[in-house]
N, C-alpha and C positions, 0 to 999 in steps of 0.2 A: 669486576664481575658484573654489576653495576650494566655498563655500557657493554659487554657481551649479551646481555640479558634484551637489552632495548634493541642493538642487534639483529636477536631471534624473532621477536615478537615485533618489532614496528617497522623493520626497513626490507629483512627478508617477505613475509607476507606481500608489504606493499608493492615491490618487485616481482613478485609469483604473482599478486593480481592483477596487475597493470599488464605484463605481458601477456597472461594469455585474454585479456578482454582485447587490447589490442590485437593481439595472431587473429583471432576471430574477428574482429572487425574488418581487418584490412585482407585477410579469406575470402572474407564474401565480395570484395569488388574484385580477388585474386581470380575466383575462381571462375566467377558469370564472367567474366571478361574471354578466361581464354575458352570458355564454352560459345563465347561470340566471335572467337577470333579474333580479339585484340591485344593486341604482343604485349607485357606489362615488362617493361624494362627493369625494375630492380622495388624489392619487397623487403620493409626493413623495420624490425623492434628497434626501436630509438633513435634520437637523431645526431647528428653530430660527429665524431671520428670511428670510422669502424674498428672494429674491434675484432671481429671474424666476417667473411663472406666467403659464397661460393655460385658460381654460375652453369645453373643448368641447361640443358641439350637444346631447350628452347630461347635461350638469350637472357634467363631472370637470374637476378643478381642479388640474390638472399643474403638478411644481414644481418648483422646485431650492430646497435653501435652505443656508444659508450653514454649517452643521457637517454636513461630508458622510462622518459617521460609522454611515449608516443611513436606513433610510427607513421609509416605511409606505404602506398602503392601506385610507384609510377608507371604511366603508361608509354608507350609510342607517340611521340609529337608534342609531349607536355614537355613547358618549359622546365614546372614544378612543381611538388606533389600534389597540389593541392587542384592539377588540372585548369585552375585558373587564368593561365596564358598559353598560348600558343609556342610552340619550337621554331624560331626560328629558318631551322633548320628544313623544315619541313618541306621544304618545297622541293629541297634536294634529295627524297628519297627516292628508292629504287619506286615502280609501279607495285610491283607485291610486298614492297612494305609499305606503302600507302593505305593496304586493304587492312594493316592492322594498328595504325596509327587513330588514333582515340577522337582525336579533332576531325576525322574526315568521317567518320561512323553516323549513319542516320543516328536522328536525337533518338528513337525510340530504345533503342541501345546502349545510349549514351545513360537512357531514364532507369534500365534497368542496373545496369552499373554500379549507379550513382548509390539508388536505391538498396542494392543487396547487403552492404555493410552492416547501416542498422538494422538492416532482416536478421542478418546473421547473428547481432548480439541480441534479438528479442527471440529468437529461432533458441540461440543457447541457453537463455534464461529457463525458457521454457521446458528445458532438456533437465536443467539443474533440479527445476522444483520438481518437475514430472519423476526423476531418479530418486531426492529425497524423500517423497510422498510414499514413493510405490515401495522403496528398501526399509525404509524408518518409520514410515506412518507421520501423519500430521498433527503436531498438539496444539490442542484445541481451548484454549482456555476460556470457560461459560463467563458470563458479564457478570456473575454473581457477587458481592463485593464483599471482601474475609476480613479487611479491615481498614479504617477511616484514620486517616493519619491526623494527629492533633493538631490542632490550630490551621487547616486545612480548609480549603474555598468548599469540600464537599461536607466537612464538619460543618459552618457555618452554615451552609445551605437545608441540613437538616439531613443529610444522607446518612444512613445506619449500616452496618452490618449484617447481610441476610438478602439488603437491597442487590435485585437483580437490573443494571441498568437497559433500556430498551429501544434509547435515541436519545441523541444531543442536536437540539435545534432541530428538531423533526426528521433528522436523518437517521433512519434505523442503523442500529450496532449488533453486531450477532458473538462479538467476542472482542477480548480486550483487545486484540491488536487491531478492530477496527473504533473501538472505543477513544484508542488512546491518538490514531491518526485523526480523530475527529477535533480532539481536546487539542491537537497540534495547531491544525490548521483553522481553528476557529478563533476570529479576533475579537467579535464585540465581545462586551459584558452587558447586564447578563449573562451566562449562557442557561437557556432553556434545558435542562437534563429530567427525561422521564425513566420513569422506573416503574416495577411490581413489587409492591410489599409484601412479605407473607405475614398472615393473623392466625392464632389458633384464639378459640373460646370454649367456654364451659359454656352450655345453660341447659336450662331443664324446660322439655315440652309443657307448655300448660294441654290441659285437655276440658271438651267443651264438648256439649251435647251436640250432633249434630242435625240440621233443622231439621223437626217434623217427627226426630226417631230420639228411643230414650238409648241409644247405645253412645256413647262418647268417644271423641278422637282427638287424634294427638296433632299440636299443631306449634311453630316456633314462630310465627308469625312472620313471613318472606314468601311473596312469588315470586316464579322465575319468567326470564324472558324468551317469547316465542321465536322458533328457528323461521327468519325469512326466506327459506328456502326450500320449505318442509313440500315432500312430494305428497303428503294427502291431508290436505287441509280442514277434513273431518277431525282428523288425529292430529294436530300439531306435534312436532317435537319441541320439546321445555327446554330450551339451553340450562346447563347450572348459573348462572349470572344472574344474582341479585335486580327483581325489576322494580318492586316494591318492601318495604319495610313499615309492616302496622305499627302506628304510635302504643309504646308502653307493651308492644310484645316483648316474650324472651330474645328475639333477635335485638332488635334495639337496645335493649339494657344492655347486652352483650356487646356492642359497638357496631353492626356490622352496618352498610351504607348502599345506597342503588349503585348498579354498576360493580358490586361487589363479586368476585369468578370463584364459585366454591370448587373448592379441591377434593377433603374425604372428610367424610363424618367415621368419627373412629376407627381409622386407619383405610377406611373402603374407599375407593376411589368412587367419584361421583363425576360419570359420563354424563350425564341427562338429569333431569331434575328432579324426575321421576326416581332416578335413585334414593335423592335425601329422602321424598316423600315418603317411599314406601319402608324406610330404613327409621324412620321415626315412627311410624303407624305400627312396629312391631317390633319398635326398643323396649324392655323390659325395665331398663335400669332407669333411675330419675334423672339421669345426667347425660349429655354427650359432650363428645368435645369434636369442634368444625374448625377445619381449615381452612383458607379460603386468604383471596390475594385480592391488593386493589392498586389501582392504576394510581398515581402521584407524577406531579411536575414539580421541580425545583428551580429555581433560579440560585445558581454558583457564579460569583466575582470571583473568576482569576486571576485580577491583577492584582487584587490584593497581595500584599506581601506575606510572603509564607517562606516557610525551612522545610527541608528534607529530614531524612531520620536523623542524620550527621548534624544537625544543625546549618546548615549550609542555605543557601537562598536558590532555587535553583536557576538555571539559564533560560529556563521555559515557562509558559503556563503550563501549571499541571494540577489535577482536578483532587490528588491526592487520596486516591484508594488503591487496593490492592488487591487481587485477587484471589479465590478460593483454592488453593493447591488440591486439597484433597477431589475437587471436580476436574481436576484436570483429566485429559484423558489423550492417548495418542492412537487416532483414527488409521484403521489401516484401509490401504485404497487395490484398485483390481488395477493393471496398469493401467487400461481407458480412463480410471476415474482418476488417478493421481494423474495422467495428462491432463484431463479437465481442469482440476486442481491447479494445476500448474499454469494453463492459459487465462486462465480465472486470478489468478494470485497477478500475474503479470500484467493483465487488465488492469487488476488495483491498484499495483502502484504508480502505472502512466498516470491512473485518473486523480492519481491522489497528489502528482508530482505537478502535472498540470493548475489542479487547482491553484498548490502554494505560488507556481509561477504565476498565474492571472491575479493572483491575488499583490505580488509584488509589483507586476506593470501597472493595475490599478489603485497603486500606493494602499492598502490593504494591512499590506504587512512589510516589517522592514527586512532592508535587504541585507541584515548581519546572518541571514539564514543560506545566504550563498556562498558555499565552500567550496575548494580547490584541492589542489593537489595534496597539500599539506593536510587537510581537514582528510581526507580519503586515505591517505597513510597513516594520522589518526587513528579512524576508526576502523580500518584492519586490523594495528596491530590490537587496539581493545577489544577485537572480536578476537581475534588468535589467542590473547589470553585468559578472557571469558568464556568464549563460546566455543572454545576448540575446534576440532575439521567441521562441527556438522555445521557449527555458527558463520565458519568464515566460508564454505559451501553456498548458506544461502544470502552472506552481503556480497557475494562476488557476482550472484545472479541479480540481487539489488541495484550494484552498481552498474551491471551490463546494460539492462532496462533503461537506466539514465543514462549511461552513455549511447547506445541506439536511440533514444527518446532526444534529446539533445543535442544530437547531429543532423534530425529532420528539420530543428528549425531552419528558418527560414532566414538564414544569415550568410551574406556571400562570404566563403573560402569554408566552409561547412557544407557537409552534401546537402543539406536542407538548401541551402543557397544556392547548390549547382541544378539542383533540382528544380526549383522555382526557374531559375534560367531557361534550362531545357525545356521545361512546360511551356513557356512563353514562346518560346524558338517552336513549338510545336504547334501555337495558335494562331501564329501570325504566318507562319510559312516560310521562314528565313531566318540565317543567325543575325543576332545583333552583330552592330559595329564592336569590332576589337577594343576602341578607344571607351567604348558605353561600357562593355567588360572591364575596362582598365580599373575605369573609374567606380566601378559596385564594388568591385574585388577589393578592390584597396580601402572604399567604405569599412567591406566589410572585414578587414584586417583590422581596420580600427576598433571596431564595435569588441571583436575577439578581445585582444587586446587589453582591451578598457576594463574589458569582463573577468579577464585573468589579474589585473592591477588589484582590482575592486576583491576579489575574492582572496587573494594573498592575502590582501592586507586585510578580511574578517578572519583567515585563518591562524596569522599572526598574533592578532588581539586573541581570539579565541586561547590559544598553546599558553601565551605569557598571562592569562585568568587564570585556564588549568594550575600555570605550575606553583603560583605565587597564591592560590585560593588553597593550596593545600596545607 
């Protein structure tokens, strides 16, 4: 039952997601091609023995084949899928199949080609989130922290409960999933983490004659500070922000500090300063009680060694808090705005994927965070049985983003590589020599290669930790 079970949930998924990221990659060179008039000779999920085919009115020779680790779209004149040599043959063809043979096509052509793949899985991605936005709304989870895990780099550091985080290392957070991609991809220690604390206080107004006149006013001892912006500078506007705190006033005793942002004085919102003001000058009662927030920085060691709830060490840095459920909230969007959403989310994660890569060519960070096939099949099937449809919905537009994102580099037998080619061919005014191609292409089969050794084998170490930590 056992292995029907692993079955369902880690080889089906990874299958349903490989293929259609695939069909959509190799689409988009499908279809700019024959919108160019260039004949693609055979279109194929997987590689290796087929399995089914069939050939349509145009000559394309659609396929499934039996390792459905990838596919391709070949064109007219290519030796092989990957467009990187020439046919042979080519010289023998008719004139009107020459016009749709791939090698004889102005480069600019050749650039859009190249280029549509990964349009087309950043095109889709962006379809996914835009769809889950607009039908499900987006949850939103506030940086507000529900609770500090023990013995924890954010326990050490001094971090509470209540604490709203507001940047790590100076880079603004607006929610935990860009909090926690921060705490991912950040390697020093320290790590800088700012926050807003909330304060409530009791005190009580002293009151004090005011000069010149025998009538008395109420006063907690705190100015506020003036708005740099204010449009009539006769009148200033009083931001609520603590400017000053008189020694041995009610504020003081009370804790409160410059820079301090008041919120409400017994439960009234305080916009302008002028509210506390005038809300004290005609408190009846001896007492209030103020709200009010103050800005803190922390320094948290990640490396330190820590455990998860399980006791468990975990595989990452991780800053150890958790977030506030009861703020959670799921935003619903108009379609324009869950598109937005959705080009905005996909944004994030090139720039966030990018980083962790610059960060490993400039030895940063190590490279056991470079996963493969296995690591991908992985974490499908634990999103299929975690996150049900809507979870494996948005890793499959996760993974599209990296696989579009991924193929632009700049590595020959990658369209990034073919790419880079044809630009060149475009600046100089001529193809390179066949033999100069020979020798990049075959580079860069090596580099591939290397990249897929290297990655098995963290995904290998990765599975046999999983199954023997448990």
């Amino acid at each position: 039952m056992s292995l029907i079970a692993n079955i369902i949930y880690y080889i089906v998924p990874f299958i349903v997601l490989l293929g259609i990221l695939v069909f959509v990659h190799e689409f988009g060179h499908f279809i700019v091609a024959r919108l160019l008039g260039v004949k693609v000779v055979a279109f194929s999920i997987g590689f290796g023995k087929k399995i089914w085919s069939r050939t349509d009115k145009k000559g394309t020779c659609w396929q499934l084949a039996v390792v459905p680790l990838g596919g391709y779209c070949q064109f007219l004149g290519d030796a092989d899928a990957s467009s990187s040599t020439v046919d042979n043959s080519l010289e023998s063809l008719s004139e009107e199949d020459k016009k749709g043979a791939f090698p004889l096509q102005k480069t600019w052509k050749k650039i859009l080609i190249v280029v549509a793949g990964p349009l087309f899985n950043y095109l889709f991605a962006v379809l996914l989130f835009c769809c889950l936005f607009w039908i499900y709304g987006k949850l939103v989870y506030p940086p507000v922290v529900g609770e500090v895990m023990p013995d924890s780099a954010a326990q050490k550091a001094g971090i509470l409960a209540g604490d709203t985080i507001t940047a790590v290392n100076g880079i603004q957070v607006t929610d935990f999933s860009s909090l926690s991609n921060e705490i991912l991809l950040t390697n020093e220690d320290p790590v800088s983490i700012e926050v807003i604390r909330p304060y409530t206080a009791k005190l009580s107004p002293q009151k004090i004659a005011a000069c010149g006149e025998s009538v008395s006013t109420k006063f907690i001892g705190i100015s506020g500070q003036p708005a740099e912006d204010a449009e009539d500078s006769s009148q200033p506007i009083v931001l609520p922000i603590v400017k000053n705190v008189l020694p041995e006033s009610p504020a003081q005793k009370a804790g409160l500090q410059n820079g301090d942002k008041l919120e409400t004085v017994d439960g009234k919102k305080i916009n302008i300063f002028k509210d506390l003001k005038d809300y004290v000058m005609t408190h009846q009662d001896d007492e209030i009680e103020l709200k009010y927030s103050r800005k803190l920085t922390f320094d948290a060691y990640l490396n330190e060694t820590q455990q998860d709830e399980n006791g468990k060490t975990p595989q990452r840095r991780l800053l150890g808090v958790k977030s506030t459920p009861e703020l959670t909230s799921a935003e619903k969007y108009t379609f324009s705005q869950a598109f937005a959403a959705g080009v905005k989310e996909t944004y994030d994660i090139t720039a966030m994927t990018l980083r962790g890569v610059w960060q490993m060519i400039t030895g940063q960070r190590d490279g056991k965070d470079v996963g493969g096939i296995i690591r991908i099949a992985e974490l499908s099937g634990d999103v299929s049985k975690s996150g049900g449809f809507l979870g494996f919905i948005y890793f499959m537009a996760l993974i599209s983003v990296n696989l579009g994102l991924i193929n632009l580099f700049p590595i020959p037998v990658l369209d990034g590589g073919n790419l880079l080619i044809f630009l060149i061919e475009l600046l100089i005014g001529r193809e390179l020599k066949p033999n100069i191609k020979d020798y990049i292409f075959k580079f860069g089969l090596l580099i591939v290669l290397a990249l897929m050794v290297f990655a098995t084998w963290n995904d290998i170490v990765h599975l046999f930790g999983r199954i023997f930590d448990r």
